[in-house]
C-alpha positions as CSV (number, residue, x, y, z in Angstrom):
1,X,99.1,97.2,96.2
2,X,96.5,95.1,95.0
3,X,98.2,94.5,91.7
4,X,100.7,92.2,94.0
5,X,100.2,88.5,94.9
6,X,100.6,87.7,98.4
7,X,104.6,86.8,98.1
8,X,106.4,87.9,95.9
9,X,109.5,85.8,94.7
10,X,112.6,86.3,93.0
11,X,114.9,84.3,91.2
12,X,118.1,84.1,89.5
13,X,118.3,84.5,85.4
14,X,119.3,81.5,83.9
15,X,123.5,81.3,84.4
16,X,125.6,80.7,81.4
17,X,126.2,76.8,81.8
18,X,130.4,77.6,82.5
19,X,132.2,75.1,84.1
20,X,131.9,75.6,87.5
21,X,128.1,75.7,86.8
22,X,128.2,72.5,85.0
23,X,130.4,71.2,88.6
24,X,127.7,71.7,90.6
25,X,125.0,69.0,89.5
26,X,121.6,69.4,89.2
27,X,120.4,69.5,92.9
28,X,123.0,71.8,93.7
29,X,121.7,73.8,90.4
30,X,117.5,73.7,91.6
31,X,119.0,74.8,95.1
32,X,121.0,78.4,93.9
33,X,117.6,78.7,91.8
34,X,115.1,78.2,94.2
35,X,113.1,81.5,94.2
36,X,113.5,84.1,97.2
37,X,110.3,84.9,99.0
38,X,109.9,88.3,100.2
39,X,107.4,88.3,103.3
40,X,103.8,89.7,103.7
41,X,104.7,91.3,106.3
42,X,107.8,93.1,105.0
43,X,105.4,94.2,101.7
44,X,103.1,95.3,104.1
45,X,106.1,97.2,106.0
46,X,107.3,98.4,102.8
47,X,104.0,99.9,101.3
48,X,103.4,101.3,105.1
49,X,106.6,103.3,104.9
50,X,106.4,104.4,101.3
51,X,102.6,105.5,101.9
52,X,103.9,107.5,104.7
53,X,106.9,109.5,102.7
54,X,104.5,110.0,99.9
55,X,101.1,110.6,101.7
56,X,100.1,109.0,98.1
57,X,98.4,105.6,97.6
58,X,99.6,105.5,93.5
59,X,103.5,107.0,94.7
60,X,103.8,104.4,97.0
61,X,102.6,101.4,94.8
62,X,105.1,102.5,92.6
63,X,107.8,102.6,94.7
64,X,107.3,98.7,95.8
65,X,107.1,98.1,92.1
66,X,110.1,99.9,91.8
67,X,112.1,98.2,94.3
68,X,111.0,95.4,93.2
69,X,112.0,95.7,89.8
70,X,115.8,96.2,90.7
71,X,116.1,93.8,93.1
72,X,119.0,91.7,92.1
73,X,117.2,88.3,92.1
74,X,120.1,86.5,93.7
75,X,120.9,88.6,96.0
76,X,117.1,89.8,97.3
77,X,116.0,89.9,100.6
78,X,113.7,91.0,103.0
79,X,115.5,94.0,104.3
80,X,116.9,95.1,100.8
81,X,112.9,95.5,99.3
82,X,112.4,97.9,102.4
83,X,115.2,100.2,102.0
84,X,114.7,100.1,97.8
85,X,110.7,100.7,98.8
86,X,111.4,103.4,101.0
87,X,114.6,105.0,99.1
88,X,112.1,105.0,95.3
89,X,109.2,106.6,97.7
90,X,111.8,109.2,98.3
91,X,113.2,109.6,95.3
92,X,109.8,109.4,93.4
93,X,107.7,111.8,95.9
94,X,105.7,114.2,94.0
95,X,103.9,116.2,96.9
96,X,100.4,115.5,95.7
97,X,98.7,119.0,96.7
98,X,94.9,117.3,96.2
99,X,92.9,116.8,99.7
100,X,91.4,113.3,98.3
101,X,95.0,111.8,97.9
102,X,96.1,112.8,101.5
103,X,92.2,111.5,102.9
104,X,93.0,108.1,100.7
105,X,96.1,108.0,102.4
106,X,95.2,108.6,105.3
107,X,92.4,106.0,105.4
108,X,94.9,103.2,104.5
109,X,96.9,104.0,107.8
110,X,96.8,102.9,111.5
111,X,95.3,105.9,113.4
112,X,98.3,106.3,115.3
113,X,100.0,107.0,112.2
114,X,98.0,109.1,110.5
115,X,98.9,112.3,112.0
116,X,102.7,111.6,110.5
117,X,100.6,113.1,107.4
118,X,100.0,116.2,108.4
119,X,103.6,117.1,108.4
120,X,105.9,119.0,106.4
121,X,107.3,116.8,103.7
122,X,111.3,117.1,105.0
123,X,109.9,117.1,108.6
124,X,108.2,113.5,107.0
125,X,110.8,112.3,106.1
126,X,113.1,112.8,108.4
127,X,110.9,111.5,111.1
128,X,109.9,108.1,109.5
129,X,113.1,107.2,107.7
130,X,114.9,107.9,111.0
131,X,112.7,107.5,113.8
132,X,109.9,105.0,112.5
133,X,112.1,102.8,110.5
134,X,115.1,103.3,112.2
135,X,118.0,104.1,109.0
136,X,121.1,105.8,110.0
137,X,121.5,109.4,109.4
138,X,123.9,109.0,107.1
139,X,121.7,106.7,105.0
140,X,118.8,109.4,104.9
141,X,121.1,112.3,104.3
142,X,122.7,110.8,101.6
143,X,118.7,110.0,100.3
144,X,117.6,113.5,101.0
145,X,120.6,115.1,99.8
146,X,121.0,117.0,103.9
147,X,123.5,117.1,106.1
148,X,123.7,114.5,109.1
149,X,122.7,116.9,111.6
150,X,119.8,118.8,109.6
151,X,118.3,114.8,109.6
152,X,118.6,114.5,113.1
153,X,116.9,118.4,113.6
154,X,113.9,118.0,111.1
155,X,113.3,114.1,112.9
156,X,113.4,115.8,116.0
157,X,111.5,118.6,115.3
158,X,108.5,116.8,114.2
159,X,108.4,114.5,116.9
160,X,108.1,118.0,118.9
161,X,105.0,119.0,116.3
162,X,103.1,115.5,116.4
163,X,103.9,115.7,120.5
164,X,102.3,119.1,120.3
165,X,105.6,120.8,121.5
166,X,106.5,124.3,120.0
């Protein structure tokens, strides 16, 4: 994550000059292209999330790079770099079998978190696209390629696991 500047912004392509662009005037013109930040803190959510589905530090760069990349610059926003973040992290999640990317990982997290790790990757999942960030179950199923209920099972069975419930 260090490759990205504190905020990252967006902004439109330059429009065709049409008509209705020409209408406008410039100050109306600087306003529709006045760049978009996206937050700090909503990078830092993002990266959070994505490190977590991946348990990688390089997977879940990639994934804010990714969501970042097809952001549609007019339309960009705070909650739409999140779900692309955490939707490329699980698209793009190669389980990384090597102990030093799961330590590195798990470095990088909150302590609270870190045992979220330590879980099987659909039980992951599950449990932070559902229960950490809060998606529908529709939204992850559709992600995960699962049916609605076997979301809600594998979220609730590793909140049993972490809670050291059998």
């Amino acid at each position: 994550m260090a490759a990205l500047a504190n905020t990252v912004y967006t902004a439109a392509p330059n429009p065709k000059p049409n008509a209705t662009w020409k209408r406008l005037g410039s100050a109306a013109q600087a306003q529709l292209m006045r760049p978009t930040p996206i937050t700090d803190d909503t990078l830092s959510r993002a990266f959070t999330t994505a490190l977590i589905l991946t348990a990688n530090v390089e997977q879940a760069e990639a994934a804010i790079l990714d969501a970042i990349s097809v952001l549609d610059p007019c339309a960009a926003s705070d909650e739409k770099l999140f779900l692309e973040a955490a939707r490329a992290a699980i698209v793009s999640d190669r389980s990384d079998s090597r102990p030093e990317a799961g330590e590195r990982a798990s470095s990088m997290l909150p302590p609270g978190l870190r045992p979220v790790l330590g879980l099987p990757r659909p039980l992951r999942h599950c449990f932070v696209l559902r229960i950490l960030a809060g998606l529908p179950a529709e939204v992850c199923a559709q992600w995960m390629h699962l049916k609605i209920p076997e979301v809600d099972q594998a979220a609730g069975r590793a909140a049993q696991v972490l809670a050291g419930i059998s």
